[in-house]
C-alpha positions in Angstrom: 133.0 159.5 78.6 134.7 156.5 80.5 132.9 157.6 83.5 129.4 157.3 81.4 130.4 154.1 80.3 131.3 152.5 83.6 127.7 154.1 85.0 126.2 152.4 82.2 127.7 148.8 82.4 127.2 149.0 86.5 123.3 149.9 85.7 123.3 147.1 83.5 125.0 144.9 85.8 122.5 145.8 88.8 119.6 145.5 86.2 121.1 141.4 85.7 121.5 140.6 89.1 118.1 142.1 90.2 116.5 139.7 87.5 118.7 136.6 88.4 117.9 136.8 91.8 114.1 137.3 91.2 111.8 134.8 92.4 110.1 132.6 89.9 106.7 132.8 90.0 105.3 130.1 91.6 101.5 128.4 91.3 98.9 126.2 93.0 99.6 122.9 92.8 99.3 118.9 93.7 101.3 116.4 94.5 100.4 113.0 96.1 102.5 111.6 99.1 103.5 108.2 97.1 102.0 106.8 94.3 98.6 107.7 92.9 97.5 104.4 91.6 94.6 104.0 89.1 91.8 102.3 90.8 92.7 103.3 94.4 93.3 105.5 97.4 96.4 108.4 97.7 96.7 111.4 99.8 97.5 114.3 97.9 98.9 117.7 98.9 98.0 121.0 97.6 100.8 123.2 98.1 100.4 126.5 97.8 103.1 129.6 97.7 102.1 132.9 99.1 103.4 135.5 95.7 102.3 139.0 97.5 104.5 141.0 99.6 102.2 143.2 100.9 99.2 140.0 102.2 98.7 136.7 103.2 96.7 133.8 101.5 93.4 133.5 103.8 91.2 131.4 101.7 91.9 128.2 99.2 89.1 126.8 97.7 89.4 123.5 95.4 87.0 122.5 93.3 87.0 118.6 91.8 86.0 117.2 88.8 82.6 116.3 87.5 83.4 114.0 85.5 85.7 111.2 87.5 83.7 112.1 90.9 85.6 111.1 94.2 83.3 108.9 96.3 85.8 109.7 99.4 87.2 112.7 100.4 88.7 113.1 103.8 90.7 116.1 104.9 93.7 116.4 107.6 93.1 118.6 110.3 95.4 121.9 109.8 95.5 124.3 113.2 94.8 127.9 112.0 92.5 126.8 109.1 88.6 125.8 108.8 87.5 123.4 106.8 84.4 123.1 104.7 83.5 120.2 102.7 81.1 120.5 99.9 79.4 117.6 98.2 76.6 117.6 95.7 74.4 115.2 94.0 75.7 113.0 91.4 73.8 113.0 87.5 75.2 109.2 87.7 75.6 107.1 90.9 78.9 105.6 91.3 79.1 102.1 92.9 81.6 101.3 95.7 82.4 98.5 97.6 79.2 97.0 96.4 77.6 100.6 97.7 76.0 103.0 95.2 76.5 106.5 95.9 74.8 109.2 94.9 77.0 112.3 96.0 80.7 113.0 95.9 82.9 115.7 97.1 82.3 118.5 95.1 84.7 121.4 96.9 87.2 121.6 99.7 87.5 125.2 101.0 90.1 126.4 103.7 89.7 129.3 105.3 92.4 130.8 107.8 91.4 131.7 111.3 94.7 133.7 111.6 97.2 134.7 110.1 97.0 132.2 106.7 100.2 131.7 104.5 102.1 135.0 105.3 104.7 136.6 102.6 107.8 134.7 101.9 106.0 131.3 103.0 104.2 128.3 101.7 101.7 125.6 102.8 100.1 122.2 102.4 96.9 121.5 102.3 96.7 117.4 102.3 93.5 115.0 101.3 92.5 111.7 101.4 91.0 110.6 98.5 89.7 107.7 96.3 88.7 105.9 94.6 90.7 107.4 92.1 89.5 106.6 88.5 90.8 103.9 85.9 89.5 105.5 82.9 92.0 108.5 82.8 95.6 109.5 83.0 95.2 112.7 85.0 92.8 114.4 87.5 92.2 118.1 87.2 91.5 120.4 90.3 90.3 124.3 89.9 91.5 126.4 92.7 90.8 129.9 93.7 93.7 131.4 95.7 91.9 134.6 98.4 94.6 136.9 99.7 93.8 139.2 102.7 93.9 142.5 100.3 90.5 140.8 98.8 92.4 139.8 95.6 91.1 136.4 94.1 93.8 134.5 92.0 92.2 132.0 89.7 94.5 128.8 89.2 91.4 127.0 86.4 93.3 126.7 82.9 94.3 123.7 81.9 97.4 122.8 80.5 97.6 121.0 77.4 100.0 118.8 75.8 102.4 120.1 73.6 101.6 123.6 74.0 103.1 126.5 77.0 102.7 126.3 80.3 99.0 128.9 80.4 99.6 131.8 83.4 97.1 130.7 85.8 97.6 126.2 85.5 95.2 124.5 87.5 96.8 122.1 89.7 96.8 118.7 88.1 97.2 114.9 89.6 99.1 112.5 87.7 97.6 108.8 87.8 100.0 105.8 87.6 99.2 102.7 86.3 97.5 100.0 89.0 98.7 98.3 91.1 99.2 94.4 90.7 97.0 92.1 92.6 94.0 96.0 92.6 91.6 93.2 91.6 91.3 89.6 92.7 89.0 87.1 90.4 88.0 83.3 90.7 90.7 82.2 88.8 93.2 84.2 90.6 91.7 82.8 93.7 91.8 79.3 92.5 95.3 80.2 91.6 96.3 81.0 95.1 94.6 77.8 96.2 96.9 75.3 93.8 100.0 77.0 95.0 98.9 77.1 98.8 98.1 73.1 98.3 101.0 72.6 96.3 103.2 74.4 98.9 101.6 72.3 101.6 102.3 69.1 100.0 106.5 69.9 99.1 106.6 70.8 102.6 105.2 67.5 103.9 107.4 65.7 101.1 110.2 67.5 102.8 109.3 66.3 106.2 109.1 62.8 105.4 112.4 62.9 103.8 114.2 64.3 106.3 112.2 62.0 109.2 114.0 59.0 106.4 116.9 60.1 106.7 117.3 60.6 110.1 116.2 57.2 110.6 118.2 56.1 108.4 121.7 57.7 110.1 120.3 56.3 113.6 120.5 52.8 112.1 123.9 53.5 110.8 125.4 54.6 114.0 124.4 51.8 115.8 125.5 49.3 113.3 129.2 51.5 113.5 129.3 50.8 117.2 128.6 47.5 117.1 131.3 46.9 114.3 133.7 48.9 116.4 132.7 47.1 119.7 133.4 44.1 117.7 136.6 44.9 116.6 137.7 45.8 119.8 136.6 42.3 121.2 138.8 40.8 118.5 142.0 42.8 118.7 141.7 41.3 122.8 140.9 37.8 122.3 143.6 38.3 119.4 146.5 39.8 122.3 145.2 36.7 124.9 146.1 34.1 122.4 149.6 35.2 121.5 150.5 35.8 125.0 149.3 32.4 126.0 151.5 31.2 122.8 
């Protein structure tokens, strides 16, 4: 009976340590390398965790949004991977740097030319992009994860506030508020202008001080030494006389 029971608690204890020392489950996602500032450029990394022990990731494929379009997309050259960029006309042109444009980035799709993200390993997969939109708080990138056994793993739900993490979350950027100074106008301009001529003028104020006062310690030293040279002349004559008395 005791030997049962001992069997039973050491199952049990195997059965624990087996699901504590697990792996969590990990998924596609995004993170930018600094800030991701409303209304302008960030490179973002999409890191992505091989979960198969038995194949490698060969293919990532990221699709962006349609509706905040990225004008500029610019991938970082990764040895072992081909890149494809895929960009599509735009229902509505966006205008940039004065330009309009009339296609964005559509996809980004890496394909590995050997051995891709092997078991027990992850990767990064980083972009340049902007301008990044000033009308939302978030960006929201599909993904479709290829492993070498053919299997297609679909990160495209999107999470939503207040409710559970869904099984398959598609990677998600996080905006932050802009930057001070993103936009210049007239009146910050003029701004600028007042304090560079106000700065201009303390400074000459300072100089001409400074050139008074030095004048004014010149004149002082050379009125001490002839008050000292005169006093010197006096204690003299002064000696002469009594010796003469």
């Amino acid at each position: 009976m005791k030997a049962s029971r001992i069997a039973a608690a050491g199952a049990a204890a195997g059965v624990t340590v087996l699901a504590l020392s697990a792996p969590a489950f990990a998924h596609v996602s995004v993170q930018p390398e600094g800030a991701a500032a409303k209304g302008g450029y960030a490179v973002v990394d999409f890191k992505v965790p091989n979960e198969r022990d038995d194949a490698s990731t060969t293919k990532l494929e990221v699709n962006f949004p349609t509706d905040h379009p990225l004008a500029s997309v610019m991938p970082e050259p990764m040895p072992g991977w081909k890149i494809d960029v895929t960009k599509s006309k735009l229902d509505k042109p966006l205008e940039m740097h004065g330009e309009k444009i009339s296609e964005a980035v559509t996809k980004v799709t890496w394909t590995a030319d050997g051995k891709g993200i092997e078991p027990g390993y992850f990767e990064k997969f980083p972009l340049s992009i902007g301008q990044l939109p000033e009308d939302t708080d978030q960006l929201v990138f599909k993904a479709l994860q290829t492993y070498s056994n053919k299997e297609v793993v679909r990160w495209i739900e999107v999470p939503q506030k207040g409710q559970e993490e869904p099984d398959n979350p598609a990677p998600v950027l996080e905006l932050s508020a802009a930057e001070d100074g993103h936009h210049s106008s007239s009146g910050d301009t003029a701004s600028d202008t007042e304090s560079a001529e106000q700065a201009s003028a303390d400074t000459a104020a300072d100089t001409a001080s400074s050139d008074s006062t030095d004048t004014t310690a010149r004149v002082l030293g050379v009125v001490g030494i002839v008050v000292g040279a005169a006093g010197v002349a006096y204690g003299v004559l002064a000696g002469r006389r009594r010796t003469n008395a």
